[in-house]
SERO-4910 file (N, C-alpha, C, O; in steps of 0.05 Angstrom, whole numbers):
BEGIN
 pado doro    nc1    nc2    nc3   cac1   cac2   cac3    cc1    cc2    cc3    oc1    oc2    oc3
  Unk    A    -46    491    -85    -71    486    -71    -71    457    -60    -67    439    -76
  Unk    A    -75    453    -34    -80    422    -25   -107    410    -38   -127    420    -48
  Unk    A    -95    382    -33   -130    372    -50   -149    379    -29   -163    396    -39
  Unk    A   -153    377    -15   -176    375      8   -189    407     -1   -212    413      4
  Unk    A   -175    419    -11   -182    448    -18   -205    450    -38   -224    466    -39
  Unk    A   -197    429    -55   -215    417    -82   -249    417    -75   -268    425    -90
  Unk    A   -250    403    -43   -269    390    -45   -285    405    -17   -300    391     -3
  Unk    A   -282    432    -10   -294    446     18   -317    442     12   -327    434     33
  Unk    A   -337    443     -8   -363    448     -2   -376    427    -19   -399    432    -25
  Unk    A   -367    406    -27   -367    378    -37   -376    355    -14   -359    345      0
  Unk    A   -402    348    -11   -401    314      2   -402    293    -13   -422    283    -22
  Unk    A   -365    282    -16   -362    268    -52   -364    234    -29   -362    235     -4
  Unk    A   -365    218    -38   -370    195    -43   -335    181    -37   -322    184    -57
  Unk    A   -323    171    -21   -297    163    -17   -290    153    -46   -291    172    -62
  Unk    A   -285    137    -55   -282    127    -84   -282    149   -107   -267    150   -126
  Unk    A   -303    168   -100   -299    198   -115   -273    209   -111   -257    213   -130
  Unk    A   -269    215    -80   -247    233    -79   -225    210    -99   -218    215   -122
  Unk    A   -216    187    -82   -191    170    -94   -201    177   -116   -187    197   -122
  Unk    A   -217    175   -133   -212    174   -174   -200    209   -178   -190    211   -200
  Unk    A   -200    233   -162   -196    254   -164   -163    260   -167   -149    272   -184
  Unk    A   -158    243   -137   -128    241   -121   -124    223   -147   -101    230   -154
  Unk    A   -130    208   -162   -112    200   -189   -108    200   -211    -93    190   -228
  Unk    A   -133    220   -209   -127    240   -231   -109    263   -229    -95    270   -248
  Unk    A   -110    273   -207    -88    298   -199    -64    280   -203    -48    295   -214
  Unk    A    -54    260   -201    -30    248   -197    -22    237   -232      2    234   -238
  Unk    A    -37    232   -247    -39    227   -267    -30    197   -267    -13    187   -282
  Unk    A    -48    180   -243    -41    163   -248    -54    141   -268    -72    153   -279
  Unk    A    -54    110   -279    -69     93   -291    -95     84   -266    -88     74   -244
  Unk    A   -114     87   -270   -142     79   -251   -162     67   -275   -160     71   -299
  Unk    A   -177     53   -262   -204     40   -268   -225     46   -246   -221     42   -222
  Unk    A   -245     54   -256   -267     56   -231   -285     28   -237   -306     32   -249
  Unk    A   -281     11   -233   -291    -16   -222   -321    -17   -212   -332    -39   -215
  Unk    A   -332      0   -202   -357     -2   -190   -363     26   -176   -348     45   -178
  Unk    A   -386     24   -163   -394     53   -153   -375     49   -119   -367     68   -107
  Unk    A   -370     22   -111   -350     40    -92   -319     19    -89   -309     14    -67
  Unk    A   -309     10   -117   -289     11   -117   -269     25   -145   -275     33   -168
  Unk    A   -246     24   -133   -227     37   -155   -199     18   -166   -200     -1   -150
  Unk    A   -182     14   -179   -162      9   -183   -147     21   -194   -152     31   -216
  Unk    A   -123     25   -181    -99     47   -200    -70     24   -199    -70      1   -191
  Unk    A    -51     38   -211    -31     32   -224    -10     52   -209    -18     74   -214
  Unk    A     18     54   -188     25     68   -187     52     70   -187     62     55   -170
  Unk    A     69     83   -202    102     79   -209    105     80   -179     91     96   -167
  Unk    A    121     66   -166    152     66   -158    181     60   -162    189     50   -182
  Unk    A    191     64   -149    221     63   -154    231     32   -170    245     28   -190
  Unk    A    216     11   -149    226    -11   -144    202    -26   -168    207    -47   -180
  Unk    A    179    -12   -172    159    -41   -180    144    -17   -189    154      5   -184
  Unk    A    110    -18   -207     94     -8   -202     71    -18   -190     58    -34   -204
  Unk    A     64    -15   -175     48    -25   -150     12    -24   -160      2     -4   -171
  Unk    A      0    -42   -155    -29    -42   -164    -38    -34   -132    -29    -45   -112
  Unk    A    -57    -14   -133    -74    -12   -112    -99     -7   -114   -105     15   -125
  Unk    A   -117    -21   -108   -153    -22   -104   -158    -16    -80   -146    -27    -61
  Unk    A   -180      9    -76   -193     15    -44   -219     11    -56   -226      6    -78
  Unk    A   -230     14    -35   -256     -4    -37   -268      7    -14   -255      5      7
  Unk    A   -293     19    -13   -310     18     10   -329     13      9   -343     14    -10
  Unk    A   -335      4     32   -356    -22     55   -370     -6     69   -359      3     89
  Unk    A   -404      3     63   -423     13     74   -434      3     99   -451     14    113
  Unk    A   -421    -22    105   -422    -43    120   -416    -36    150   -430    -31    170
  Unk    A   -380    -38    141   -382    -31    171   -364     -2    172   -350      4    191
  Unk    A   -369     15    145   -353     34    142   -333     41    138   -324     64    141
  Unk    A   -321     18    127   -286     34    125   -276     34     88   -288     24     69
  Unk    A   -254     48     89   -242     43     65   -224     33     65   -203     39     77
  Unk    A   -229      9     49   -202     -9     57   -190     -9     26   -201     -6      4
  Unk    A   -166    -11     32   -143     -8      6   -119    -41     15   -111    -53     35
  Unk    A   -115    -43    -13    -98    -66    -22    -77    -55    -34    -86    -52    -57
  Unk    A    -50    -46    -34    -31    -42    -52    -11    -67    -58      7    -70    -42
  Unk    A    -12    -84    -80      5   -101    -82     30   -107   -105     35    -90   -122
  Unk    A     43   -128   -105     54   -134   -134     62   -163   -130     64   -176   -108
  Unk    A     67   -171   -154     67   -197   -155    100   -212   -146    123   -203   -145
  Unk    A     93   -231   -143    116   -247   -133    114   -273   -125     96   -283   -111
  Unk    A    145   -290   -138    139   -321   -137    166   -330   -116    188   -338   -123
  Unk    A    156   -324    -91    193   -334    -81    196   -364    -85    175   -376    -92
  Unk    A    221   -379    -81    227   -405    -78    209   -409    -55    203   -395    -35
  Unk    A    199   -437    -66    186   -454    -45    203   -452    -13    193   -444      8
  Unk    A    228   -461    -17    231   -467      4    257   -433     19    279   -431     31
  Unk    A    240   -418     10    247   -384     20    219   -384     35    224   -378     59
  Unk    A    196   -389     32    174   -383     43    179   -377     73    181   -354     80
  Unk    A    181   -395     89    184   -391    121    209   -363    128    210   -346    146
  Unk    A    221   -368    110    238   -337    116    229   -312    107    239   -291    114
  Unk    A    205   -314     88    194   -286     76    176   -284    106    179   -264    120
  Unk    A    158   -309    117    139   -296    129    153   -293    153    139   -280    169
  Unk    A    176   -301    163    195   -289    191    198   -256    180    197   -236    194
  Unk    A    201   -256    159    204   -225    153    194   -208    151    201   -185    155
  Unk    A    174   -217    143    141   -207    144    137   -191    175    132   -167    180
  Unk    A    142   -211    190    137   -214    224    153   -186    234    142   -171    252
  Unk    A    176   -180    223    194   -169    231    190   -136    226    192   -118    243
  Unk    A    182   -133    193    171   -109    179    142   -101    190    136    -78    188
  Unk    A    125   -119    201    102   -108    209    110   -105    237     94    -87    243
  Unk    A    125   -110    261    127   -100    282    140    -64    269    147    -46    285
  Unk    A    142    -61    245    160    -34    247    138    -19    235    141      5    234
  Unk    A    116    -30    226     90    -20    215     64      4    229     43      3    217
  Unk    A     65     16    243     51     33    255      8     33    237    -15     29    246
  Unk    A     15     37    223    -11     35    203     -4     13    172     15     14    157
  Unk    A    -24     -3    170    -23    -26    150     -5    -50    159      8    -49    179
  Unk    A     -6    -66    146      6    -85    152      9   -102    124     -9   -101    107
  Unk    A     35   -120    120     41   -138    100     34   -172    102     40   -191    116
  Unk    A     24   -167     88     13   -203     85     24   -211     46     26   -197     26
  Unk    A     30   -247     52     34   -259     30     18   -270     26     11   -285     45
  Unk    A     -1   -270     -4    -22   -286    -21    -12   -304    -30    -14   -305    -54
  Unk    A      9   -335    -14      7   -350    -38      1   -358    -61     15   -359    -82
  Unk    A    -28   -364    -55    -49   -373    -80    -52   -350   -103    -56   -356   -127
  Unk    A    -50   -329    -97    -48   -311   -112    -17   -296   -122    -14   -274   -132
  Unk    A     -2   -312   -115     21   -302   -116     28   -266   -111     37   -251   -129
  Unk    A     24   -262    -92     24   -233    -81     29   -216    -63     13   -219    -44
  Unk    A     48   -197    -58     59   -189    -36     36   -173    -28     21   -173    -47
  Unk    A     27   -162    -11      8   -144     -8      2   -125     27     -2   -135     49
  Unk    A      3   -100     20      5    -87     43    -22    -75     43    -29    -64     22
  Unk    A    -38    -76     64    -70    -81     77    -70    -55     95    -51    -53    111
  Unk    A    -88    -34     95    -93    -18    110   -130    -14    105   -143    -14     84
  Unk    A   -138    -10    132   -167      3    130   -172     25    145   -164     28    168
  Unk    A   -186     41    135   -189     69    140   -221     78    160   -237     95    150
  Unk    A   -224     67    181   -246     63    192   -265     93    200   -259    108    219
  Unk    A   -286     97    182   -298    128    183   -332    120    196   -354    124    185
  Unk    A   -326    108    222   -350     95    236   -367    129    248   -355    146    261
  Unk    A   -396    134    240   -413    148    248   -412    167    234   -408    190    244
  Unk    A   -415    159    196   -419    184    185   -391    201    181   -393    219    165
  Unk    A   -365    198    192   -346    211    181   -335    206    154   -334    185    141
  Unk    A   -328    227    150   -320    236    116   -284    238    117   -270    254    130
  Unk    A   -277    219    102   -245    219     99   -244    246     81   -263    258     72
  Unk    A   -218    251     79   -212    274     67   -189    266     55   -173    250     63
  Unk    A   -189    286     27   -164    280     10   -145    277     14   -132    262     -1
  Unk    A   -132    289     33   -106    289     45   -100    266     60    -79    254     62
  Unk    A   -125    261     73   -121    236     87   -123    209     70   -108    192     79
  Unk    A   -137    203     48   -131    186     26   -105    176     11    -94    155      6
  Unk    A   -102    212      7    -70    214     -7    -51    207     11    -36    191     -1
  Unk    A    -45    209     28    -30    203     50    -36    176     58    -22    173     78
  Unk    A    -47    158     54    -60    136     57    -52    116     29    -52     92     31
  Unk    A    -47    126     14    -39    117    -18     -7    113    -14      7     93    -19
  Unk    A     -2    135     -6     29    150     -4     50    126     14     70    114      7
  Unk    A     33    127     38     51    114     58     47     78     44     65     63     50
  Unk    A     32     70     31     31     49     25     46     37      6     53     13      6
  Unk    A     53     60    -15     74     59    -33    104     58    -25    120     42    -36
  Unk    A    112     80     -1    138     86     11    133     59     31    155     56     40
  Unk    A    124     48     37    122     18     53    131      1     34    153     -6     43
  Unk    A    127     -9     13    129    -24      3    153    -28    -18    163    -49    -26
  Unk    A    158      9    -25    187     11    -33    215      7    -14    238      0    -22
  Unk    A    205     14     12    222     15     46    233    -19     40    256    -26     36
  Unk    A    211    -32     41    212    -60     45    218    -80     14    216   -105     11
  Unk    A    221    -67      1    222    -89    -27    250   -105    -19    255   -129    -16
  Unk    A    266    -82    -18    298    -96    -31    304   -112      2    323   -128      2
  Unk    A    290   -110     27    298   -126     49    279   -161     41    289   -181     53
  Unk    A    255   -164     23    236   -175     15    255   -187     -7    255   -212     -5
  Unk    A    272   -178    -28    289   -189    -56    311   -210    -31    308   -235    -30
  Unk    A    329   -199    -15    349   -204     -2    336   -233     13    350   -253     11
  Unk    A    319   -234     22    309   -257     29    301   -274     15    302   -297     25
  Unk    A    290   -273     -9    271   -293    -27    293   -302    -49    292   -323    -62
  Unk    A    314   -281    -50    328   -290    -69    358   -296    -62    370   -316    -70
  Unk    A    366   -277    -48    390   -271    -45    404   -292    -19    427   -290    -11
  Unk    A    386   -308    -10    375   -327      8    399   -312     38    418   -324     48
  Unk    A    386   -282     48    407   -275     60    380   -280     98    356   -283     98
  Unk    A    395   -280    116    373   -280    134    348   -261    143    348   -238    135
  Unk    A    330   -269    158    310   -239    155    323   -211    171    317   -188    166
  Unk    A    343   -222    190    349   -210    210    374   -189    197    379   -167    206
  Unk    A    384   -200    179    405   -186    158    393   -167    131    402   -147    119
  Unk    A    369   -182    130    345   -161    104    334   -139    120    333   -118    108
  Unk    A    326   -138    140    311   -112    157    329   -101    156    324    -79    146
  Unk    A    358   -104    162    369    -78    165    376    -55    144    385    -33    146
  Unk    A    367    -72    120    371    -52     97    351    -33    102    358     -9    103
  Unk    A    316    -41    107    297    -28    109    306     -9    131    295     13    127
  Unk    A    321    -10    154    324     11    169    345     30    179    343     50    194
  Unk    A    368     16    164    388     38    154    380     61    140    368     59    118
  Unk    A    386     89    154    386    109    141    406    108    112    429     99    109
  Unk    A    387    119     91    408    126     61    421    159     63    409    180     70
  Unk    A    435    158     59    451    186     62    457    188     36    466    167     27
  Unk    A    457    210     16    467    219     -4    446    204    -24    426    191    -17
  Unk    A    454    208    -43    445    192    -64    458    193    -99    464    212   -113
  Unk    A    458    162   -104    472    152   -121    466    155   -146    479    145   -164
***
């Protein structure tokens, strides 16, 4: 059954559906407030903290998926050339570095202007791509901060096809 199936005759509350979508996933969540959430979600590379949050304001659901990270000081100008490089390949969300907060973090908002109702699929899929973004991009993100290799030499890991697997 798709989730969106869950919820045909349901007008749930955005923050409703996400606490649903993580419970079906069995993932770690906190419901934080009446319209935010925080979850916990394995990947490959890290487990990724993500909070969405919606704004009656100007309507959207905006989501944060991040993880922590301290590059060398003097890696910084090459994370954010890389940054530059991974968000031109970005179609939806985009990656920003929290200094101050020491935090990698990939930013998407989900704009449901005039009363539109997101849908589970569209959440989940919204969670999903944020995760596979950030797993896409870790090890081109390690190669730079650590491996002190250039940005132009770290993207290409992110966009080499993997064939087979190890």
């Amino acid at each position: 059954m798709a989730l969106s199936e869950q919820f045909l005759e349901e007008d749930l509350h955005p923050i409703d559906i996400v606490e649903h979508i993580a419970e079906h996933h069995d993932w770690d969540f906190d419901r934080i407030g009446d319209d935010q959430i925080a979850m916990a979600v394995e990947g490959q590379w890290r487990t990724y903290s993500i909070t969405l949050a919606w704004s009656n304001y100007d309507e959207t659901l905006r989501m944060v998926c991040s993880f922590e990270m301290e590059p060398p000081t003097d890696r910084e100008a090459k994370l954010y050339e890389l940054l530059n490089k991974m968000n031109d390949q970005c179609w939806a969300g985009a990656f920003t570095y929290w200094a101050n907060q020491k935090l990698m973090v990939y930013r998407y908002g989900l704009v449901l202007a005039g009363g539109q109702m997101a849908s589970p699929d569209q959440i989940d899929t919204m969670i999903s791509a944020a995760v596979l973004s950030a797993e896409r991009y870790y090890p081109a993100i390690q190669l730079v901060t650590w491996g002190n290799r250039t940005p132009e030499e770290a993207i290409q890991v992110a966009i080499a096809e993997a064939y087979g697997r190890a």
